[in-house]
C-alpha positions as CSV (number, residue, x, y, z in Angstrom):
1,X,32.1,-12.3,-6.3
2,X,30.6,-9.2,-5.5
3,X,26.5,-9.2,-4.4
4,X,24.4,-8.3,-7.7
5,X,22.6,-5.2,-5.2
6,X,25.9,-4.2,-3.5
7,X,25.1,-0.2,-4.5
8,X,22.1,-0.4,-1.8
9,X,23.8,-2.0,0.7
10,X,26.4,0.4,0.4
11,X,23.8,3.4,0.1
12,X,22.1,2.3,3.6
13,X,25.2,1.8,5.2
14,X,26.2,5.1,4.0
15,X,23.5,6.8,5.7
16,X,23.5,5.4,9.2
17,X,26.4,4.4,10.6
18,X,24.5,2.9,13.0
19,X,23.1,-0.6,11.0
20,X,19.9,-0.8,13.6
21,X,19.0,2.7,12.5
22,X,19.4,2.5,8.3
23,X,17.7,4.7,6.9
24,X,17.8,6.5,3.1
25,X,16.5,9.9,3.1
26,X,13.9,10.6,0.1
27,X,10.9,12.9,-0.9
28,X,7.6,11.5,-0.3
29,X,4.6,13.5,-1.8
30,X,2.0,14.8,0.7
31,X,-1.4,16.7,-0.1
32,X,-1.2,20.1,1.0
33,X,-3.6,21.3,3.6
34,X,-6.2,23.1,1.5
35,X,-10.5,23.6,2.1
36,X,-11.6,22.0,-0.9
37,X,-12.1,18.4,-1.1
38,X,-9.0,16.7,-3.5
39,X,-10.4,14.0,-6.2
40,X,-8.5,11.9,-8.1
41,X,-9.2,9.7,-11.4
42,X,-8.2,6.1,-11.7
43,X,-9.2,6.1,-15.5
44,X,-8.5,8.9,-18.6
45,X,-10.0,11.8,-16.8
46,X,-12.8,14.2,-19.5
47,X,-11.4,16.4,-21.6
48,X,-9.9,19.6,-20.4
49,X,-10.1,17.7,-16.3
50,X,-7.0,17.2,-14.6
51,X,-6.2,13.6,-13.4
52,X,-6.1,15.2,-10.1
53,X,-7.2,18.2,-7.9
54,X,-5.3,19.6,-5.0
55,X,-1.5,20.7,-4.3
56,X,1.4,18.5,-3.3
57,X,4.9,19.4,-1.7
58,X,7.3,16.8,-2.0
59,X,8.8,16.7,1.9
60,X,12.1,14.7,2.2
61,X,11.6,12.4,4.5
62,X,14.0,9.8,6.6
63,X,12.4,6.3,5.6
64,X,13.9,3.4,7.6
65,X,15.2,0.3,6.3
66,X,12.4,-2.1,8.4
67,X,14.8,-5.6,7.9
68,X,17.5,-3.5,10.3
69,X,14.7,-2.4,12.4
70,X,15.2,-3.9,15.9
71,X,11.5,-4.5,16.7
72,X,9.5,-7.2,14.6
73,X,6.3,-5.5,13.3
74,X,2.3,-6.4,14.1
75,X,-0.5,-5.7,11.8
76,X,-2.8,-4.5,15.0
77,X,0.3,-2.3,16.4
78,X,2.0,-0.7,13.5
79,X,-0.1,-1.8,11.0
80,X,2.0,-3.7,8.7
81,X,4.2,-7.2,8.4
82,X,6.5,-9.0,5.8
83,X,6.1,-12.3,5.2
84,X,7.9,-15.0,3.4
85,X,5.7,-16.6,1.3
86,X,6.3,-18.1,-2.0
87,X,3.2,-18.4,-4.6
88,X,2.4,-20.7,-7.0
89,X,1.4,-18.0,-9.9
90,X,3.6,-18.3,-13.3
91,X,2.5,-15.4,-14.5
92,X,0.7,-12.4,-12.6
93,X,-0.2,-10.9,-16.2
94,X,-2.2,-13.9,-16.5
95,X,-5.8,-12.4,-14.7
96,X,-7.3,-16.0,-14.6
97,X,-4.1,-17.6,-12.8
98,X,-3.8,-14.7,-10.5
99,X,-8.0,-15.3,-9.6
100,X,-7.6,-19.0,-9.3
101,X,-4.1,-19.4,-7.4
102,X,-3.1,-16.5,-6.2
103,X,-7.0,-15.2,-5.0
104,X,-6.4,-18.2,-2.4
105,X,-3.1,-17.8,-1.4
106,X,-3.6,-14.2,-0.7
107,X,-6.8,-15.1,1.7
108,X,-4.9,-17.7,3.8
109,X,-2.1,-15.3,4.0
110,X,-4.6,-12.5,5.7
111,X,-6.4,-14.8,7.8
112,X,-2.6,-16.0,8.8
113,X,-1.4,-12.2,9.6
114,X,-4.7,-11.1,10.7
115,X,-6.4,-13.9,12.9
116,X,-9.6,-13.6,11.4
117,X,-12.4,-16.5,10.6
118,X,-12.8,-15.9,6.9
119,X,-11.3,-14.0,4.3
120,X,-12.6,-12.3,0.7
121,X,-10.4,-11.0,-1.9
122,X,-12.5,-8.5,-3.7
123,X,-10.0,-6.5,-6.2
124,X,-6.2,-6.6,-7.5
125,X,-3.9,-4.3,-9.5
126,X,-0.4,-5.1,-11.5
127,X,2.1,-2.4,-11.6
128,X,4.9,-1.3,-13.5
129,X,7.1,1.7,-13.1
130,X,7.4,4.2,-16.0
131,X,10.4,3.4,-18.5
132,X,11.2,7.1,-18.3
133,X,10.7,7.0,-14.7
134,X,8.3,10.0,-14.7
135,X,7.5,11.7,-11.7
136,X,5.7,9.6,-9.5
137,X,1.8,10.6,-9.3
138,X,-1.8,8.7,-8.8
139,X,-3.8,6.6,-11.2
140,X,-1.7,7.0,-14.6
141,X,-0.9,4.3,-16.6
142,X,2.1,3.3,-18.6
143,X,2.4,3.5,-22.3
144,X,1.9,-0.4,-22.2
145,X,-1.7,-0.1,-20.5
146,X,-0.4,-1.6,-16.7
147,X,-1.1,1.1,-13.8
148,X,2.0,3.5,-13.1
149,X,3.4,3.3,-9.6
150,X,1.6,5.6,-7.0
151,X,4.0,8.7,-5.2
152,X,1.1,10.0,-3.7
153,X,0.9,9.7,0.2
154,X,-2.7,7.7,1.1
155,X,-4.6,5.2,2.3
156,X,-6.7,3.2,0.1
157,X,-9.7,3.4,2.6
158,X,-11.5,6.3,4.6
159,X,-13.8,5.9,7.4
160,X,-17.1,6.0,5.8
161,X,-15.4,3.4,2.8
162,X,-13.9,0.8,4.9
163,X,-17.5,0.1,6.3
164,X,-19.4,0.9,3.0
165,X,-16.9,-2.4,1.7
166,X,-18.4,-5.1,3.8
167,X,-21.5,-4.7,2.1
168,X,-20.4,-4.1,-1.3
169,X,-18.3,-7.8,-0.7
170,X,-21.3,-9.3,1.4
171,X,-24.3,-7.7,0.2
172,X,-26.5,-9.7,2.9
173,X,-24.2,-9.2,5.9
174,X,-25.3,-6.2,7.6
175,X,-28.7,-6.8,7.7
176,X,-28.3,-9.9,9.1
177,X,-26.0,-8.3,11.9
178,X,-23.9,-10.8,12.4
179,X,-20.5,-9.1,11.7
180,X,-18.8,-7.7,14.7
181,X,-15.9,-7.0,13.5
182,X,-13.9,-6.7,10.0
183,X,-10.8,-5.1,8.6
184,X,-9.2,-4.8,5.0
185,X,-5.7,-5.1,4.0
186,X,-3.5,-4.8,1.1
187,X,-0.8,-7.8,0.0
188,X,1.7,-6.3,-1.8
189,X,4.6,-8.2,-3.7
190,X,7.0,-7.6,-6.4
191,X,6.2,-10.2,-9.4
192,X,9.3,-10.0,-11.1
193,X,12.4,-9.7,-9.5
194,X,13.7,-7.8,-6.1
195,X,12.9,-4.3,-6.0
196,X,15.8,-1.9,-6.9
197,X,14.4,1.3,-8.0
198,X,10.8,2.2,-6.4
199,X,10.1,0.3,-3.4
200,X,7.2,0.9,-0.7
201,X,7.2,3.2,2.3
202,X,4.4,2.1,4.4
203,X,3.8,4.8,7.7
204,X,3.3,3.5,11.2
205,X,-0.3,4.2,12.3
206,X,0.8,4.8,15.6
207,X,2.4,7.6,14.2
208,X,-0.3,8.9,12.2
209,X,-3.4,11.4,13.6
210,X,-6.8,11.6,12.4
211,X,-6.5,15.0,11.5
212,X,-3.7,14.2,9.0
213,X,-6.3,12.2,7.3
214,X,-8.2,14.0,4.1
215,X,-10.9,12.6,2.7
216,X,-10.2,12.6,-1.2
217,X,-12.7,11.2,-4.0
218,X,-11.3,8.8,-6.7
219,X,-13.2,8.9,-9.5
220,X,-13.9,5.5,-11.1
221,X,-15.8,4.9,-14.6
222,X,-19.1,4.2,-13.1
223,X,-18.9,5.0,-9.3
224,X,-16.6,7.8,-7.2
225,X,-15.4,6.2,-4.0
226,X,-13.2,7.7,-1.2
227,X,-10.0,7.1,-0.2
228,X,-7.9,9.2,2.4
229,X,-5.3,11.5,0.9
230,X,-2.2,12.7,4.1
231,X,-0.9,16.0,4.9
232,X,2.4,16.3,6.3
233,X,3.2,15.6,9.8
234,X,6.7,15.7,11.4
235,X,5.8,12.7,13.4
236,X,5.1,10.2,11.0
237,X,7.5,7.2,11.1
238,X,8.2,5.5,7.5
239,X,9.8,2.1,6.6
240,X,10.4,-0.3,3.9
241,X,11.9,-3.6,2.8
242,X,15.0,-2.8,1.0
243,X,15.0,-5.3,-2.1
244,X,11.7,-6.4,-1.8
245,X,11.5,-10.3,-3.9
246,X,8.7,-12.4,-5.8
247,X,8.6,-15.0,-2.6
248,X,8.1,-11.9,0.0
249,X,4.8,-10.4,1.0
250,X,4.2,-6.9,2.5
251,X,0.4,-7.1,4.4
252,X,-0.5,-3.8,5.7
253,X,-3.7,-2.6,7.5
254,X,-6.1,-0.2,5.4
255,X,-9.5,0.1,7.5
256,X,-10.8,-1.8,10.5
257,X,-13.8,-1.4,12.2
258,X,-12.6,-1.9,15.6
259,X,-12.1,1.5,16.8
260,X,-10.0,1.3,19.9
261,X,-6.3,-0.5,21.0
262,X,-5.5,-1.5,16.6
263,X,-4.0,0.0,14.1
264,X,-7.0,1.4,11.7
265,X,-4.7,3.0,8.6
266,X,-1.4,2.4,7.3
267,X,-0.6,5.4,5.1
268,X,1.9,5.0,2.4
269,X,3.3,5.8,-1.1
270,X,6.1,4.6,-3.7
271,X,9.2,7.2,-3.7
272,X,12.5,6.3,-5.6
273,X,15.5,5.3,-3.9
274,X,18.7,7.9,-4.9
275,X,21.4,7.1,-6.9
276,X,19.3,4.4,-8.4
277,X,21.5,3.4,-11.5
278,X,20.1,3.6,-14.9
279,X,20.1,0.1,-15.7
280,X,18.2,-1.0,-12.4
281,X,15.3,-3.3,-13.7
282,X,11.8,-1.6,-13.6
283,X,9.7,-2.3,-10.3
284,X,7.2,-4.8,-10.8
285,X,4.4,-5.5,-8.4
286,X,1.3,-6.8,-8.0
287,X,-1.3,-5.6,-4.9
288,X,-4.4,-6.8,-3.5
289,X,-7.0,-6.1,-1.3
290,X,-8.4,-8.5,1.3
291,X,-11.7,-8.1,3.4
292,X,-11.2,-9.9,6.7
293,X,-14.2,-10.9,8.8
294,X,-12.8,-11.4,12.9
295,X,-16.4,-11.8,15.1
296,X,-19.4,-13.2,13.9
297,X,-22.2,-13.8,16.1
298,X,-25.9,-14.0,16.6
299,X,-28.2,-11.1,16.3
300,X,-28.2,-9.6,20.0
């Protein structure tokens, strides 16, 4: 019988002769360098306001296929790891199931990857690409209501963020001065079925310089927080997990507070695989963002 997902396997193979170097070769969207500071809006922007500011160029970009990759993969080196992990959720349209099951299964999964003493899930967002498979862009929805996938090159946390979240997760933290240390990640995992059409590139931080780093506002209905938005830098190494499934999970480093010898931020961005064929189920996935706390200690 021939494999349901033969036409990726034969795409990869296809594109590297070579099966420890697979690759598929796709645009990625990048900000371009500019002077003004980009914002973005993660909710129906005013009247007459673009969802977004700033230029993009779509850069085609070699993105390797990370299950041929001949290296395994460390949160504090590259910045990201896959995991098999199957969850107990039914139904991740159901917000209270995904809060009481899968709230707790994502926190043992970060303290698993990460190494940390406790973990806080603070946020978590269901996905679904377009049914006209629009051009990929940040913080639309689909005509159902769910988020649209994100093509926009970024990382969900900036400098000044990632240590303004400890205290918006434990208000009474810093003043007690007992955190030393504390990163956030984002769990990512398809909820319905492998992922055929849009999958994940995630960037290796190692690969990725602080001056490629923008900071960009995202504009939410009562606050404006930051996130960094990437320019283009022929350096940066991308991968993804062909035919990501429901019992996989992709954690992947967004901010950590440790500033030396770790990966600090993962880049990364949804792009469409070519020659996807028409009747190729609609990615869905579901991601979700984890405040890890590694050192606490007394007061010095």
């Amino acid at each position: 019988m021939t494999p349901p997902h033969d036409w990726l396997g034969s795409l990869l193979a296809s594109a590297a002769p070579q099966p420890a170097s697979a690759r598929v070769r796709a645009p990625l969207s990048y900000l371009t360098p500019s002077s003004a500071k980009p914002f973005s809006y993660a909710h129906e922007p005013p009247p007459g306001v673009p969802w977004e500011s700033g230029e993009h160029e779509q850069v085609w970009t070699d993105i390797r296929d990370a299950r041929l990759h001949g290296g395994s993969f460390s949160i504090d080196a590259e910045g990201f790891v896959l995991l098999d992990s199957p969850t107990e959720v039914s139904d991740f349209t159901d917000d209270e199931q995904v809060r009481r099951v899968y709230h707790p299964e994502a926190e043992a999964i970060a303290l698993h990857v990460t190494g940390g003493q406790r973990a806080f899930v603070f946020d978590h967002l269901v996905r679904r690409r377009e049914r006209d498979r629009a051009p990929l862009t940040f913080g639309k929805r689909s005509a159902e209501g769910v988020a649209a996938t994100n093509g926009r090159v970024h990382n969900d946390y900036t400098e000044a963020s990632g240590l303004k979240r400890l205290s918006m997760v434990l208000p009474d933290a810093p003043s007690h001065g007992r955190i030393r240390r504390h990163c956030i990640v984002n769990i990512w995992r398809s909820i319905r079925s492998p992922v055929l059409d849009t999958p994940l590139a995630v960037c290796d931080a190692r690969s990725v310089s602080p001056t490629d780093l923008v900071c960009s506002e995202v504009r939410y209905p009562r606050r404006t927080g930051e996130i960094y938005a990437v320019t283009h830098a022929p350096g940066h190494q991308w991968f993804f997990y062909p035919e990501m499934d429901r019992h996989e999970a992709l954690v992947f480093k967004q901010f950590d507070s440790a500033t030396q010898g770790v990966a600090r931020f993962v880049p990364h961005a949804a792009f469409d695989l070519p020659h996807v064929p028409a009747d190729a189920p609609l990615r869905e996935s579901i991601e979700l963002r984890c405040l890890v706390i590694y050192e606490e200690g007394s007061q010095p």
